[in-house]
C-alpha positions as a printed NumPy array, in Angstrom:
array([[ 24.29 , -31.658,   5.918],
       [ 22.675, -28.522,   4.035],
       [ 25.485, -27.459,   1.536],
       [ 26.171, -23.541,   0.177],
       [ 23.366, -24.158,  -2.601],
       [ 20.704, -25.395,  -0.311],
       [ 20.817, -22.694,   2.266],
       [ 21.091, -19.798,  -0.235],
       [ 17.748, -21.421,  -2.138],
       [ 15.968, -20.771,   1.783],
       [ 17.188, -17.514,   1.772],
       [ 15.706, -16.569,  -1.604],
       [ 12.582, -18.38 ,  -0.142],
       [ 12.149, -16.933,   2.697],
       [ 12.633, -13.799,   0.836],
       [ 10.136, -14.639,  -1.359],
       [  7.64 , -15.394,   1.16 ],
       [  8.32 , -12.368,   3.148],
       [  7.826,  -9.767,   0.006],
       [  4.45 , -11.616,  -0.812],
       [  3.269, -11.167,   2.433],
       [  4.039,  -7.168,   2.515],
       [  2.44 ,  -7.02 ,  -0.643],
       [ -0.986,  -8.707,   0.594],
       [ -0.954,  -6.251,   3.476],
       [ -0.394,  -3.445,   1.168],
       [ -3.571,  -4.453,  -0.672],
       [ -5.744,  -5.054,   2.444],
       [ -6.349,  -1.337,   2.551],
       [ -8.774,   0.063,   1.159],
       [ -8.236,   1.807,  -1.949],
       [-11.144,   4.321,  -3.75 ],
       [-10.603,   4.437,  -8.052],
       [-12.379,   7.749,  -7.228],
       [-12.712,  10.425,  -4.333],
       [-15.53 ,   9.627,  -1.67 ],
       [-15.9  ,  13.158,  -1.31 ],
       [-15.929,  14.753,  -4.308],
       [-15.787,  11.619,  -6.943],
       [-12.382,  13.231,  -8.765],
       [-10.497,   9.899,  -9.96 ],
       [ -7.378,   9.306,  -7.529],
       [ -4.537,   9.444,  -9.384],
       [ -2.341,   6.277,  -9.453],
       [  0.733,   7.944,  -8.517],
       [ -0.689,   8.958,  -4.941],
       [ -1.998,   5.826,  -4.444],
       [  1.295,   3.962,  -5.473],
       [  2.672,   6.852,  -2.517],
       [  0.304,   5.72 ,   0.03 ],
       [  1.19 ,   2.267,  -0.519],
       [  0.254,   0.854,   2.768],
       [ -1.804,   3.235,   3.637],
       [ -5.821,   3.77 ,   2.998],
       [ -6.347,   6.085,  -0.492],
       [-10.19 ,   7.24 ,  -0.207],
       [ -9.741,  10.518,  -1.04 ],
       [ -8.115,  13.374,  -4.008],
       [ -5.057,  15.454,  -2.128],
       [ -7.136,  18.355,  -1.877],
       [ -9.917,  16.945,  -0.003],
       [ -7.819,  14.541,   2.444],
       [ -5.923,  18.088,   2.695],
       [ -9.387,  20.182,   4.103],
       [-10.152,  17.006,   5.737],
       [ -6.774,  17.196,   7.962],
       [ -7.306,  20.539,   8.267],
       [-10.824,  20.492,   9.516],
       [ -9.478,  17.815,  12.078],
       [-10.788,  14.544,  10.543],
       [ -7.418,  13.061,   9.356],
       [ -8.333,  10.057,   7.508]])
């Protein structure tokens, strides 16, 4: 029989396993070190905000982009 210790250590596991998984689909999308469009380095702070999301372009051109109707 699985005492107190044992079942809180496959908690933390399957914690464990669950955050590494979210982080390897985080990184699955593709992420540009500079704009596609206009070749202005991305800042790391809007990546880090798009975390699961693609980051190919600066705000201002994923901004005309939107606007123009081409959303990502």
């Amino acid at each position: 029989m699985a005492d107190a210790v044992d079942i809180a250590n496959d908690r933390i596991l399957d914690e464990l396993d669950r955050r590494l998984a979210n982080h390897a689909l985080a990184r699955e999308c593709p992420v540009a070190e500079q704009c596609e469009d206009c070749g202005v380095p991305i800042p790391f702070e809007r990546v880090q905000a798009l975390a699961k999301l693609p980051c190919l372009r600066c705000v201002d051109c994923q901004g005309y982009r939107e606007r123009q109707g081409g959303g990502r």
